[in-house]
C-alpha positions as CSV (number, residue, x, y, z in Angstrom):
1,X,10.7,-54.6,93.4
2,X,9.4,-51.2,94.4
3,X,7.4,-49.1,92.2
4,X,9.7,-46.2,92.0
5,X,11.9,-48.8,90.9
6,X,9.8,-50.0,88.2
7,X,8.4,-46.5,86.6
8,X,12.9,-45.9,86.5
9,X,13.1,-49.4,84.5
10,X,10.3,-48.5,82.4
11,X,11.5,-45.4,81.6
12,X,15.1,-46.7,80.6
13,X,13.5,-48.8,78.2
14,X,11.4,-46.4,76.7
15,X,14.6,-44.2,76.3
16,X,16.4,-47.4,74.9
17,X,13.3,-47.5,72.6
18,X,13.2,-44.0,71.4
19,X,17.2,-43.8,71.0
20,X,17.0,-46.7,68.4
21,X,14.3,-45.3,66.5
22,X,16.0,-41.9,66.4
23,X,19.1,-43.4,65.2
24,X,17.3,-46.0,62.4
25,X,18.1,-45.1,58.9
26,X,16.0,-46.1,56.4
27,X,16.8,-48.6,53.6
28,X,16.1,-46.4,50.8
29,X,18.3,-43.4,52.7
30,X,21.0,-46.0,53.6
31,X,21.8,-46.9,50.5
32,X,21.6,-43.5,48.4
33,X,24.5,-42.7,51.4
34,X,26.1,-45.8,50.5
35,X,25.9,-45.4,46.6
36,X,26.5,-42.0,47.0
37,X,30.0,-42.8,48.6
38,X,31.3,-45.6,46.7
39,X,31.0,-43.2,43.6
40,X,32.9,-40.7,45.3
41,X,35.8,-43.4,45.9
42,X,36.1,-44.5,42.3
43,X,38.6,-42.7,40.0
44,X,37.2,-41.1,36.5
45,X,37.7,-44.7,34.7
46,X,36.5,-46.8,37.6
47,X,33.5,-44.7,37.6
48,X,32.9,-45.0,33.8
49,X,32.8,-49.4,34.6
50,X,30.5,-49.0,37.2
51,X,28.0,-45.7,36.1
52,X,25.4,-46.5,33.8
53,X,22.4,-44.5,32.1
54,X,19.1,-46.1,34.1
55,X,17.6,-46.9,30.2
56,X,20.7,-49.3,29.9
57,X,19.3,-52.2,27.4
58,X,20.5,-54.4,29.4
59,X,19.9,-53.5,33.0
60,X,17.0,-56.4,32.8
61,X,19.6,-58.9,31.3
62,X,20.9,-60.9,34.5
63,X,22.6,-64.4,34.9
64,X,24.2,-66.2,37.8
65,X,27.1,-68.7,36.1
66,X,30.8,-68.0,36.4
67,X,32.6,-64.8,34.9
68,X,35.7,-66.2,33.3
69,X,34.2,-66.8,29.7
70,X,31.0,-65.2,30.7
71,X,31.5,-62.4,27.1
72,X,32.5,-65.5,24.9
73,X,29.2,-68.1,26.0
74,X,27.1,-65.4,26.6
75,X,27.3,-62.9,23.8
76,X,27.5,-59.5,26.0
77,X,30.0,-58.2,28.5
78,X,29.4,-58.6,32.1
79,X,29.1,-54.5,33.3
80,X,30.7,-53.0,36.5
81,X,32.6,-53.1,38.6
82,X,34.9,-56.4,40.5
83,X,36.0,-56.3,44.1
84,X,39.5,-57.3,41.9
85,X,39.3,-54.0,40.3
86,X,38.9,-51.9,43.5
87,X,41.1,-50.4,45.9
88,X,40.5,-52.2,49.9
89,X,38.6,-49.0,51.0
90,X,36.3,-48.9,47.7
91,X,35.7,-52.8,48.5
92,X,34.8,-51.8,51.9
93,X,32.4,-49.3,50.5
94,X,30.9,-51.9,48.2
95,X,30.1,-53.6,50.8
96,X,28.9,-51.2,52.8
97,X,26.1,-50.5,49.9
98,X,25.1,-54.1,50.2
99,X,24.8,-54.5,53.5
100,X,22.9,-52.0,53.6
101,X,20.5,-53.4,50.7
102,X,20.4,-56.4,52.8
103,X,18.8,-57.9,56.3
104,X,22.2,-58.8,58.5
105,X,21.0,-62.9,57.6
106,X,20.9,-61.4,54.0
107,X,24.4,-60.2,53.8
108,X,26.0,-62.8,55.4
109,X,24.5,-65.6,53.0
110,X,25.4,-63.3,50.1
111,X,29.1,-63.1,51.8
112,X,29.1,-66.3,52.4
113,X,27.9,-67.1,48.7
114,X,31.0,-65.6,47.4
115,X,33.5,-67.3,50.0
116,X,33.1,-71.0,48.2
117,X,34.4,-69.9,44.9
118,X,37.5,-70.2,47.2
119,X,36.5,-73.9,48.4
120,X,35.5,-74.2,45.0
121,X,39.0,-73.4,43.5
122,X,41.1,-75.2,45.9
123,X,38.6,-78.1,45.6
124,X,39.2,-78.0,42.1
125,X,42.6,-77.3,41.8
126,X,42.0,-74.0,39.5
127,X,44.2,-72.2,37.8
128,X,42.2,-70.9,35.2
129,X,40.5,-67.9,37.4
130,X,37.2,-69.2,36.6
131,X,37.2,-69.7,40.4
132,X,37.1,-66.6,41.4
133,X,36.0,-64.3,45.1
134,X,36.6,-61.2,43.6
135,X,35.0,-61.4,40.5
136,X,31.3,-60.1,41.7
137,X,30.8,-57.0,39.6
138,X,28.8,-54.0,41.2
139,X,26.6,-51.5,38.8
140,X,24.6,-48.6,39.6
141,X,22.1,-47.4,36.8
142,X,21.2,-43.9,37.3
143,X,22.7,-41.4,39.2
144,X,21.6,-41.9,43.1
145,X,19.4,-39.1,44.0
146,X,16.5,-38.6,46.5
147,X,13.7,-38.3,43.8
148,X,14.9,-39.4,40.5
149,X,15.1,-43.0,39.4
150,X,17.5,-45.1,39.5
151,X,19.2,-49.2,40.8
152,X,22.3,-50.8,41.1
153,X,23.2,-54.9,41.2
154,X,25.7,-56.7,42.1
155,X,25.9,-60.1,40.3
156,X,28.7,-63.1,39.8
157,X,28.8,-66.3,40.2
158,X,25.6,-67.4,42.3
159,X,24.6,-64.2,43.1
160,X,22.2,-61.5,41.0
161,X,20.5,-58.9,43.6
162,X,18.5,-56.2,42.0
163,X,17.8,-52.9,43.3
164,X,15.1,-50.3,41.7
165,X,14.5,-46.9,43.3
166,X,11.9,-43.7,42.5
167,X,11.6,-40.7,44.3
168,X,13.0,-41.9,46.8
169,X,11.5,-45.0,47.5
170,X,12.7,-48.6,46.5
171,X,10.2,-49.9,44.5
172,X,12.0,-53.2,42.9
173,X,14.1,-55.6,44.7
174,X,13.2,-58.7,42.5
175,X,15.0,-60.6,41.0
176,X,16.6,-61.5,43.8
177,X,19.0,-65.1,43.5
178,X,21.3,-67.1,45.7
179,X,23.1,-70.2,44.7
180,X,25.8,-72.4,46.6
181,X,27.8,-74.3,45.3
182,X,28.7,-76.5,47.2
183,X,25.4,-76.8,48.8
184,X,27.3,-78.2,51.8
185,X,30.9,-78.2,52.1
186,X,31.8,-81.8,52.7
187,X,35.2,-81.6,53.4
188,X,37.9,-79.2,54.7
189,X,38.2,-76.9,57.7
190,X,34.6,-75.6,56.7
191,X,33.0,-78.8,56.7
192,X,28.9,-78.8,57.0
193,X,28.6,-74.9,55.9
194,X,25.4,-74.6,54.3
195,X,24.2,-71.1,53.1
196,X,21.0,-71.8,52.1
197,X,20.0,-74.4,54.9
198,X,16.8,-73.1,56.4
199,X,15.8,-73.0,52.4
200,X,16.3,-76.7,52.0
201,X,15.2,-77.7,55.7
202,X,12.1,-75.4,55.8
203,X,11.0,-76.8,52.3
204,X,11.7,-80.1,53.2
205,X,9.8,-80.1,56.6
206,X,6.8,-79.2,54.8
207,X,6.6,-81.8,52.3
208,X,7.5,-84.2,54.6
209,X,4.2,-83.2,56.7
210,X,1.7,-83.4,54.2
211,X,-0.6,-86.9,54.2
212,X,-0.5,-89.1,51.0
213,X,-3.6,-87.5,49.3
214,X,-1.6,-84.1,50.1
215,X,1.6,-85.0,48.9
216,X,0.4,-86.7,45.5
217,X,-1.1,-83.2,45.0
218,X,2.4,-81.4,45.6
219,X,4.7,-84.2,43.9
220,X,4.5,-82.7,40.3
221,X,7.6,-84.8,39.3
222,X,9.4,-87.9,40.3
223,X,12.6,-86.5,39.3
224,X,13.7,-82.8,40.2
225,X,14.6,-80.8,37.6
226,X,18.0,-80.0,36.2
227,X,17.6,-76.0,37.3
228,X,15.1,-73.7,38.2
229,X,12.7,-73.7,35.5
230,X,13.2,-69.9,35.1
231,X,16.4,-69.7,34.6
232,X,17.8,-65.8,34.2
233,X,14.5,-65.2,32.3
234,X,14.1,-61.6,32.0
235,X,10.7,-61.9,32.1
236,X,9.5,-65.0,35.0
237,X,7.3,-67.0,33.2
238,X,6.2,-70.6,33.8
239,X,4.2,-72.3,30.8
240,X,2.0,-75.4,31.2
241,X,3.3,-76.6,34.3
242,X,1.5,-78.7,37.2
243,X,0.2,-76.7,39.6
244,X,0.8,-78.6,42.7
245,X,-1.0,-78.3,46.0
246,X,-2.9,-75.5,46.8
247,X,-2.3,-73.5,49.7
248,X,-5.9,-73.7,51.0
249,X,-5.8,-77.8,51.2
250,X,-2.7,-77.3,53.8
251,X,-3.9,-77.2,57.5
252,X,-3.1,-74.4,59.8
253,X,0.5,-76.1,61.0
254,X,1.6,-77.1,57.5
255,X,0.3,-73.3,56.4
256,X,2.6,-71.9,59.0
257,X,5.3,-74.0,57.6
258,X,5.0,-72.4,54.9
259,X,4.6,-68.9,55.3
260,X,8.1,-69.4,57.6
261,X,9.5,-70.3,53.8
262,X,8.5,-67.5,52.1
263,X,10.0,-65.6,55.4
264,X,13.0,-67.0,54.5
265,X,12.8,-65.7,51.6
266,X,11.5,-62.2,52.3
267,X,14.0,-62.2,55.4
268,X,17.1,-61.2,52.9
269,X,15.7,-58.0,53.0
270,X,15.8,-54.9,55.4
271,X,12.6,-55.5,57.9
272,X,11.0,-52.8,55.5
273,X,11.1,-54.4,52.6
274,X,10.3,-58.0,53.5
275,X,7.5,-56.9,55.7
276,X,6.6,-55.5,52.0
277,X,7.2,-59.1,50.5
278,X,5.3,-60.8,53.3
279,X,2.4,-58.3,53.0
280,X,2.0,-59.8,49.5
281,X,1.7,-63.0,50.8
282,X,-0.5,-62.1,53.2
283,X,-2.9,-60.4,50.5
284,X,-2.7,-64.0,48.3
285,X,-6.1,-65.9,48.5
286,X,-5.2,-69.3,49.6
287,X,-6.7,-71.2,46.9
288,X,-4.1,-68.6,44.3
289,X,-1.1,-70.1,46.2
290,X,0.9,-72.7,45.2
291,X,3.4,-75.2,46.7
292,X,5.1,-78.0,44.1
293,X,7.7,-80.6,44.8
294,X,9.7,-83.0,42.6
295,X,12.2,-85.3,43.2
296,X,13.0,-87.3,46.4
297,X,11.9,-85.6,50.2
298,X,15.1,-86.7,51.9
299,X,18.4,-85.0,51.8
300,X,21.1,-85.8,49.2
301,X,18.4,-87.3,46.2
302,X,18.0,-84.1,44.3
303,X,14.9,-82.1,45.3
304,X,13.0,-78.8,43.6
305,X,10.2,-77.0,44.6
306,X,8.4,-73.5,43.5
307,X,6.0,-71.9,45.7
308,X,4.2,-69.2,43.2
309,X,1.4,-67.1,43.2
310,X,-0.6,-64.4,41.1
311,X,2.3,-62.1,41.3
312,X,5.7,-63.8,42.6
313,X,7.3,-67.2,42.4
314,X,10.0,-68.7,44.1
315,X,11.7,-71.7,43.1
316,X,14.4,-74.0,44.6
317,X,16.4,-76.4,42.9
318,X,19.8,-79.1,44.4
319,X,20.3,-81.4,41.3
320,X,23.8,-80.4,39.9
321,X,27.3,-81.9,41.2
322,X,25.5,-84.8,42.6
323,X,23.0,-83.3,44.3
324,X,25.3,-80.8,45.8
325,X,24.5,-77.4,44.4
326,X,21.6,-74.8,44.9
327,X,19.5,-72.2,43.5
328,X,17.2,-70.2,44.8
329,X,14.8,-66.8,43.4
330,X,12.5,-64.8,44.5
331,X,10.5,-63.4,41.3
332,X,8.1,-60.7,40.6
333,X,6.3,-61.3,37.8
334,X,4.9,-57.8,36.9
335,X,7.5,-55.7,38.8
336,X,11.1,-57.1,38.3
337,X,13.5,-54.6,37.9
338,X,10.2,-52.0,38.7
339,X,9.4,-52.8,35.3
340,X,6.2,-52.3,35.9
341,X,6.1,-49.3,38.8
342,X,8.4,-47.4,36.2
343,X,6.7,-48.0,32.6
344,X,5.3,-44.8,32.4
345,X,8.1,-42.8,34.1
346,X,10.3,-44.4,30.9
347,X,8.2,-43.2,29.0
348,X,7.9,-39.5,30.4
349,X,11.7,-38.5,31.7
350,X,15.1,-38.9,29.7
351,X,17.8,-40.7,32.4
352,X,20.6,-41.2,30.0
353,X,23.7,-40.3,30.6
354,X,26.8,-40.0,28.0
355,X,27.5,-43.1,26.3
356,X,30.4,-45.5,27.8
Protein backbone atom coordinates (compact mmCIF):
# COMPACT_ATOMS: atom_id res chain seq x y z
CA UNK A 1 0.00 0.00 0.00
CA UNK A 2 1.35 3.33 -0.92
CA UNK A 3 1.71 6.05 1.46
CA UNK A 4 -0.48 8.48 -0.13
CA UNK A 5 -2.82 5.76 0.21
CA UNK A 6 -2.31 5.39 3.71
CA UNK A 7 -2.16 9.29 5.03
CA UNK A 8 -6.16 9.02 2.75
CA UNK A 9 -7.14 5.93 5.10
CA UNK A 10 -5.88 7.60 8.10
CA UNK A 11 -7.56 10.53 7.41
CA UNK A 12 -11.09 8.75 6.79
CA UNK A 13 -10.75 7.41 10.05
CA UNK A 14 -10.02 10.32 11.81
CA UNK A 15 -13.06 11.93 10.02
CA UNK A 16 -15.07 8.76 11.09
CA UNK A 17 -13.68 9.56 14.53
CA UNK A 18 -14.43 13.14 14.87
CA UNK A 19 -18.08 12.68 13.08
CA UNK A 20 -19.06 10.28 16.04
CA UNK A 21 -17.83 12.44 18.63
CA UNK A 22 -19.63 15.44 17.14
CA UNK A 23 -22.69 13.56 16.94
CA UNK A 24 -22.51 11.86 20.80
CA UNK A 25 -25.07 13.05 23.11
CA UNK A 26 -24.58 12.83 26.40
CA UNK A 27 -26.52 10.71 28.92
CA UNK A 28 -27.57 13.39 31.12
CA UNK A 29 -28.68 15.67 27.83
CA UNK A 30 -30.26 12.43 26.24
CA UNK A 31 -32.51 11.90 28.72
CA UNK A 32 -33.67 15.58 29.74
CA UNK A 33 -34.59 15.45 25.61
CA UNK A 34 -36.25 12.29 26.32
CA UNK A 35 -38.17 13.28 29.55
CA UNK A 36 -38.73 16.43 28.17
CA UNK A 37 -40.74 14.75 25.31
CA UNK A 38 -42.64 12.12 26.87
CA UNK A 39 -44.14 14.94 29.03
CA UNK A 40 -45.06 16.76 26.11
CA UNK A 41 -47.07 13.54 24.73
CA UNK A 42 -49.11 13.03 27.84
CA UNK A 43 -52.56 14.62 28.12
CA UNK A 44 -53.33 16.95 31.44
CA UNK A 45 -54.50 13.70 33.48
CA UNK A 46 -51.80 11.43 32.11
CA UNK A 47 -49.41 13.95 33.16
CA UNK A 48 -50.83 14.39 36.71
CA UNK A 49 -50.05 9.99 37.00
CA UNK A 50 -46.72 10.33 35.95
CA UNK A 51 -45.44 14.16 37.39
CA UNK A 52 -44.38 14.14 40.75
CA UNK A 53 -42.81 16.88 43.23
CA UNK A 54 -38.87 15.59 43.58
CA UNK A 55 -39.64 15.65 47.77
CA UNK A 56 -42.25 12.84 47.05
CA UNK A 57 -42.16 10.68 50.37
CA UNK A 58 -41.90 8.00 48.62
CA UNK A 59 -39.63 8.44 45.71
CA UNK A 60 -37.09 6.15 47.97
CA UNK A 61 -39.86 3.49 48.44
CA UNK A 62 -39.12 0.85 45.57
CA UNK A 63 -40.14 -2.89 45.15
CA UNK A 64 -39.88 -5.43 42.33
CA UNK A 65 -43.00 -8.09 42.85
CA UNK A 66 -46.03 -8.08 40.63
CA UNK A 67 -48.59 -5.05 40.28
CA UNK A 68 -51.90 -6.73 40.33
CA UNK A 69 -52.50 -6.50 44.22
CA UNK A 70 -49.46 -4.49 44.63
CA UNK A 71 -51.91 -1.40 46.78
CA UNK A 72 -53.71 -4.24 48.82
CA UNK A 73 -50.10 -6.28 50.13
CA UNK A 74 -48.21 -3.46 50.14
CA UNK A 75 -50.10 -0.65 51.76
CA UNK A 76 -49.30 2.38 49.10
CA UNK A 77 -50.20 2.78 45.51
CA UNK A 78 -47.78 1.96 42.81
CA UNK A 79 -47.14 5.82 41.06
CA UNK A 80 -46.99 6.49 37.32
CA UNK A 81 -47.47 5.74 34.57
CA UNK A 82 -48.21 1.89 32.51
CA UNK A 83 -47.23 1.23 28.95
CA UNK A 84 -51.24 -0.02 29.27
CA UNK A 85 -52.19 3.50 30.01
CA UNK A 86 -50.35 5.08 27.08
CA UNK A 87 -51.09 5.83 23.61
CA UNK A 88 -48.31 3.58 20.99
CA UNK A 89 -46.33 6.83 20.29
CA UNK A 90 -46.16 7.81 24.16
CA UNK A 91 -44.93 4.08 24.72
CA UNK A 92 -42.46 4.68 22.08
CA UNK A 93 -41.28 7.76 23.87
CA UNK A 94 -41.11 5.82 27.16
CA UNK A 95 -38.94 3.86 25.72
CA UNK A 96 -37.02 6.14 24.08
CA UNK A 97 -36.21 7.74 27.80
CA UNK A 98 -34.94 4.39 28.90
CA UNK A 99 -32.92 3.59 26.36
CA UNK A 100 -31.42 6.26 26.61
CA UNK A 101 -30.88 5.84 30.59
CA UNK A 102 -29.44 2.57 29.55
CA UNK A 103 -26.15 0.91 27.66
CA UNK A 104 -27.83 -0.92 24.34
CA UNK A 105 -27.00 -4.55 26.60
CA UNK A 106 -28.85 -2.58 29.37
CA UNK A 107 -31.98 -1.92 27.49
CA UNK A 108 -32.34 -4.98 25.89
CA UNK A 109 -32.14 -7.12 29.35
CA UNK A 110 -34.60 -4.64 30.75
CA UNK A 111 -36.81 -5.34 27.45
CA UNK A 112 -36.32 -8.55 27.72
CA UNK A 113 -37.19 -8.56 31.54
CA UNK A 114 -40.57 -7.44 30.73
CA UNK A 115 -41.27 -9.91 27.68
CA UNK A 116 -41.57 -13.18 30.19
CA UNK A 117 -44.52 -11.78 32.11
CA UNK A 118 -45.86 -13.02 28.64
CA UNK A 119 -44.09 -16.57 28.96
CA UNK A 120 -45.06 -16.18 32.41
CA UNK A 121 -48.90 -15.78 31.68
CA UNK A 122 -49.27 -18.27 29.08
CA UNK A 123 -47.12 -20.64 31.21
CA UNK A 124 -49.44 -20.13 33.77
CA UNK A 125 -52.60 -19.95 32.19
CA UNK A 126 -53.51 -16.34 33.68
CA UNK A 127 -56.36 -14.72 33.68
CA UNK A 128 -56.17 -12.66 36.54
CA UNK A 129 -53.75 -9.85 34.88
CA UNK A 130 -51.32 -10.37 37.51
CA UNK A 131 -49.25 -11.40 34.45
CA UNK A 132 -48.85 -8.57 32.93
CA UNK A 133 -46.15 -6.72 29.92
CA UNK A 134 -47.69 -3.51 30.19
CA UNK A 135 -47.94 -2.96 33.60
CA UNK A 136 -44.24 -1.28 34.21
CA UNK A 137 -45.13 2.14 35.51
CA UNK A 138 -42.83 5.20 34.45
CA UNK A 139 -42.44 8.38 37.04
CA UNK A 140 -40.47 11.42 36.80
CA UNK A 141 -39.90 13.41 40.13
CA UNK A 142 -39.18 16.93 39.40
CA UNK A 143 -39.63 18.85 36.47
CA UNK A 144 -36.63 17.95 33.90
CA UNK A 145 -34.42 20.88 33.59
CA UNK A 146 -30.69 21.56 32.81
CA UNK A 147 -29.76 22.69 36.48
CA UNK A 148 -32.50 21.89 38.85
CA UNK A 149 -32.97 18.57 40.41
CA UNK A 150 -34.77 16.11 39.58
CA UNK A 151 -35.25 11.59 38.57
CA UNK A 152 -37.64 9.48 37.15
CA UNK A 153 -37.96 5.24 37.50
CA UNK A 154 -39.55 2.99 35.86
CA UNK A 155 -40.44 -0.10 38.02
CA UNK A 156 -42.81 -3.39 37.74
CA UNK A 157 -42.45 -6.64 38.08
CA UNK A 158 -38.56 -7.46 38.12
CA UNK A 159 -37.54 -4.29 37.28
CA UNK A 160 -36.85 -0.91 39.60
CA UNK A 161 -34.18 1.51 37.72
CA UNK A 162 -33.53 4.74 39.50
CA UNK A 163 -32.46 7.82 37.97
CA UNK A 164 -31.24 11.15 40.11
CA UNK A 165 -30.07 14.26 38.34
CA UNK A 166 -28.58 17.95 39.66
CA UNK A 167 -27.55 20.65 37.65
CA UNK A 168 -27.35 18.90 35.07
CA UNK A 169 -25.53 16.02 35.90
CA UNK A 170 -26.73 12.44 36.94
CA UNK A 171 -25.62 11.93 40.19
CA UNK A 172 -27.73 8.60 41.30
CA UNK A 173 -28.43 5.70 39.26
CA UNK A 174 -28.62 3.11 42.28
CA UNK A 175 -30.79 1.18 43.02
CA UNK A 176 -30.54 -0.35 40.07
CA UNK A 177 -32.52 -4.22 39.88
CA UNK A 178 -33.17 -6.89 37.40
CA UNK A 179 -34.98 -10.10 38.02
CA UNK A 180 -36.13 -12.98 35.53
CA UNK A 181 -38.40 -15.00 35.97
CA UNK A 182 -37.95 -17.61 34.50
CA UNK A 183 -34.33 -17.52 34.87
CA UNK A 184 -34.26 -19.64 31.70
CA UNK A 185 -37.12 -20.36 29.63
CA UNK A 186 -37.30 -24.12 29.46
CA UNK A 187 -39.90 -24.59 27.12
CA UNK A 188 -41.67 -22.93 24.12
CA UNK A 189 -40.45 -21.26 20.97
CA UNK A 190 -38.09 -19.12 23.36
CA UNK A 191 -36.51 -22.02 24.86
CA UNK A 192 -32.83 -21.35 26.65
CA UNK A 193 -33.45 -17.37 26.81
CA UNK A 194 -31.61 -16.26 29.71
CA UNK A 195 -31.46 -12.38 30.61
CA UNK A 196 -29.21 -12.42 33.17
CA UNK A 197 -26.66 -15.22 31.88
CA UNK A 198 -23.32 -13.53 31.95
CA UNK A 199 -24.58 -12.67 35.79
CA UNK A 200 -24.90 -16.39 36.67
CA UNK A 201 -21.99 -17.70 34.38
CA UNK A 202 -19.44 -14.92 35.32
CA UNK A 203 -20.23 -15.56 39.08
CA UNK A 204 -20.18 -19.05 38.75
CA UNK A 205 -16.81 -19.20 36.81
CA UNK A 206 -15.22 -17.49 39.59
CA UNK A 207 -16.21 -19.71 42.38
CA UNK A 208 -15.55 -22.45 40.51
CA UNK A 209 -11.72 -21.22 40.20
CA UNK A 210 -10.95 -20.65 43.61
CA UNK A 211 -8.72 -23.68 45.57
CA UNK A 212 -10.26 -25.37 48.63
CA UNK A 213 -8.66 -23.00 51.25
CA UNK A 214 -10.20 -20.14 48.89
CA UNK A 215 -13.54 -21.37 48.41
CA UNK A 216 -14.20 -22.35 52.28
CA UNK A 217 -13.41 -18.60 52.67
CA UNK A 218 -16.16 -17.49 50.00
CA UNK A 219 -18.79 -20.43 50.94
CA UNK A 220 -20.69 -18.33 53.68
CA UNK A 221 -23.71 -20.80 53.46
CA UNK A 222 -24.44 -24.30 52.38
CA UNK A 223 -27.79 -23.30 51.28
CA UNK A 224 -28.49 -20.03 49.14
CA UNK A 225 -30.76 -17.86 50.43
CA UNK A 226 -34.46 -17.45 49.82
CA UNK A 227 -33.76 -13.69 48.20
CA UNK A 228 -31.38 -11.13 48.22
CA UNK A 229 -30.76 -10.35 51.64
CA UNK A 230 -31.63 -6.60 50.89
CA UNK A 231 -34.60 -6.94 49.65
CA UNK A 232 -36.34 -3.36 48.41
CA UNK A 233 -34.63 -1.92 51.58
CA UNK A 234 -34.62 1.77 51.23
CA UNK A 235 -31.72 2.03 52.94
CA UNK A 236 -28.88 -1.17 51.75
CA UNK A 237 -27.88 -2.52 54.79
CA UNK A 238 -26.38 -5.92 55.59
CA UNK A 239 -26.14 -6.78 59.51
CA UNK A 240 -23.79 -9.42 61.00
CA UNK A 241 -23.19 -11.31 57.99
CA UNK A 242 -20.03 -13.45 56.96
CA UNK A 243 -17.80 -11.63 55.10
CA UNK A 244 -16.59 -14.07 52.62
CA UNK A 245 -13.31 -13.98 50.70
CA UNK A 246 -11.45 -11.07 50.44
CA UNK A 247 -10.61 -9.66 47.21
CA UNK A 248 -6.88 -9.36 47.94
CA UNK A 249 -6.53 -13.39 48.62
CA UNK A 250 -7.84 -13.87 44.80
CA UNK A 251 -4.84 -14.16 42.32
CA UNK A 252 -4.55 -11.85 39.39
CA UNK A 253 -6.83 -14.29 36.96
CA UNK A 254 -9.54 -15.02 39.48
CA UNK A 255 -9.24 -10.92 40.25
CA UNK A 256 -9.97 -10.31 36.62
CA UNK A 257 -12.84 -12.57 36.94
CA UNK A 258 -14.13 -10.62 39.02
CA UNK A 259 -13.79 -7.24 38.09
CA UNK A 260 -15.58 -8.68 34.48
CA UNK A 261 -18.63 -9.23 37.15
CA UNK A 262 -18.95 -6.01 38.47
CA UNK A 263 -18.62 -4.97 34.57
CA UNK A 264 -21.53 -6.72 34.15
CA UNK A 265 -22.94 -4.93 36.37
CA UNK A 266 -21.72 -1.45 35.67
CA UNK A 267 -22.22 -2.36 31.87
CA UNK A 268 -26.27 -1.51 32.09
CA UNK A 269 -25.22 1.87 32.07
CA UNK A 270 -24.32 4.47 29.35
CA UNK A 271 -20.23 4.03 28.95
CA UNK A 272 -20.30 7.30 31.23
CA UNK A 273 -21.77 6.20 33.90
CA UNK A 274 -20.44 2.72 34.33
CA UNK A 275 -16.93 3.87 33.65
CA UNK A 276 -18.23 5.96 36.95
CA UNK A 277 -19.25 2.62 38.70
CA UNK A 278 -16.02 0.87 37.63
CA UNK A 279 -13.93 3.84 38.79
CA UNK A 280 -15.31 2.94 42.25
CA UNK A 281 -14.16 -0.23 41.97
CA UNK A 282 -11.04 0.58 40.89
CA UNK A 283 -10.63 3.12 43.96
CA UNK A 284 -11.65 -0.12 46.48
CA UNK A 285 -8.56 -1.40 48.46
CA UNK A 286 -8.47 -5.05 47.82
CA UNK A 287 -8.47 -6.23 51.30
CA UNK A 288 -12.29 -3.78 51.54
CA UNK A 289 -13.70 -6.00 48.75
CA UNK A 290 -15.74 -8.75 49.16
CA UNK A 291 -16.85 -11.86 47.25
CA UNK A 292 -19.50 -14.42 49.18
CA UNK A 293 -21.16 -17.55 47.89
CA UNK A 294 -23.86 -19.87 49.20
CA UNK A 295 -25.49 -22.71 47.96
CA UNK A 296 -24.27 -25.22 45.32
CA UNK A 297 -21.51 -23.92 42.34
CA UNK A 298 -23.25 -25.85 39.61
CA UNK A 299 -26.23 -24.72 37.61
CA UNK A 300 -29.86 -25.59 38.61
CA UNK A 301 -28.99 -26.12 42.82
CA UNK A 302 -29.86 -22.68 43.90
CA UNK A 303 -26.88 -20.33 44.20
CA UNK A 304 -26.40 -16.56 45.81
CA UNK A 305 -23.62 -14.45 46.04
CA UNK A 306 -22.87 -10.57 47.04
CA UNK A 307 -19.81 -8.92 46.04
CA UNK A 308 -19.82 -5.58 48.53
CA UNK A 309 -17.59 -3.11 49.44
CA UNK A 310 -17.23 0.18 51.57
CA UNK A 311 -19.74 1.94 49.44
CA UNK A 312 -21.81 -0.49 47.02
CA UNK A 313 -22.98 -4.12 47.16
CA UNK A 314 -24.32 -6.27 44.64
CA UNK A 315 -26.07 -9.30 45.34
CA UNK A 316 -27.42 -12.26 43.28
CA UNK A 317 -29.81 -14.65 44.20
CA UNK A 318 -31.68 -18.18 41.84
CA UNK A 319 -33.62 -20.05 44.62
CA UNK A 320 -37.40 -19.46 43.91
CA UNK A 321 -39.57 -21.73 41.36
CA UNK A 322 -37.06 -24.45 41.74
CA UNK A 323 -34.17 -22.77 41.21
CA UNK A 324 -35.51 -20.96 38.22
CA UNK A 325 -35.84 -17.33 39.14
CA UNK A 326 -33.24 -14.34 39.53
CA UNK A 327 -32.49 -11.21 41.21
CA UNK A 328 -29.96 -9.06 40.85
CA UNK A 329 -28.87 -5.14 42.45
CA UNK A 330 -26.49 -2.94 42.29
CA UNK A 331 -26.58 -0.81 45.70
CA UNK A 332 -25.10 2.38 46.81
CA UNK A 333 -24.98 2.55 50.22
CA UNK A 334 -24.50 6.27 50.91
CA UNK A 335 -25.87 7.58 47.58
CA UNK A 336 -29.11 5.67 46.44
CA UNK A 337 -31.54 7.73 45.09
CA UNK A 338 -28.55 10.71 45.47
CA UNK A 339 -29.55 10.65 48.85
CA UNK A 340 -26.58 11.56 49.88
CA UNK A 341 -25.13 14.04 46.87
CA UNK A 342 -28.67 15.90 47.44
CA UNK A 343 -29.04 16.20 51.46
CA UNK A 344 -28.15 19.56 51.61
CA UNK A 345 -29.77 20.77 48.36
CA UNK A 346 -33.29 19.34 50.29
CA UNK A 347 -32.56 21.12 52.62
CA UNK A 348 -31.84 24.51 50.81
CA UNK A 349 -34.40 24.66 47.63
CA UNK A 350 -38.28 24.02 47.70
CA UNK A 351 -39.06 21.39 44.53
CA UNK A 352 -42.64 20.80 45.19
CA UNK A 353 -45.09 21.01 42.90
CA UNK A 354 -49.06 21.12 43.49
CA UNK A 355 -50.31 18.26 45.30
CA UNK A 356 -51.80 15.21 43.08
Amino acid sequence: MSKTIQVRLLTIALALVAATTAYHKPTEQAMLDAASHYLNSLTTEQRGQTLFAFGQQDRETWHFVPGNSFEQTYKYKRRGLTYGMMQPEQRHLADALLSASLSKAGFIKAKSVMSLEEVLRVAEGDLTGRRDPSRYHFSIFGEPSPDGAWGWRVEGHHISLHFTLKGGKLVSTSPTFFGSNPHMVISGPRKGLRPLAREEDLARELMKSLDPAQRKQALVAEKAYRDILTAASTRAMLDNQPPGIQASKLNEAQFAMLTDLLGEYAGNLPAEQAAKRMDEVKATARDKMLFAWAGGIEPGQGDYYRVQSPTFLVEYDNTQNKNNHSHTVWRDYANDFGRDMLAAHYEAFDHSLPAD
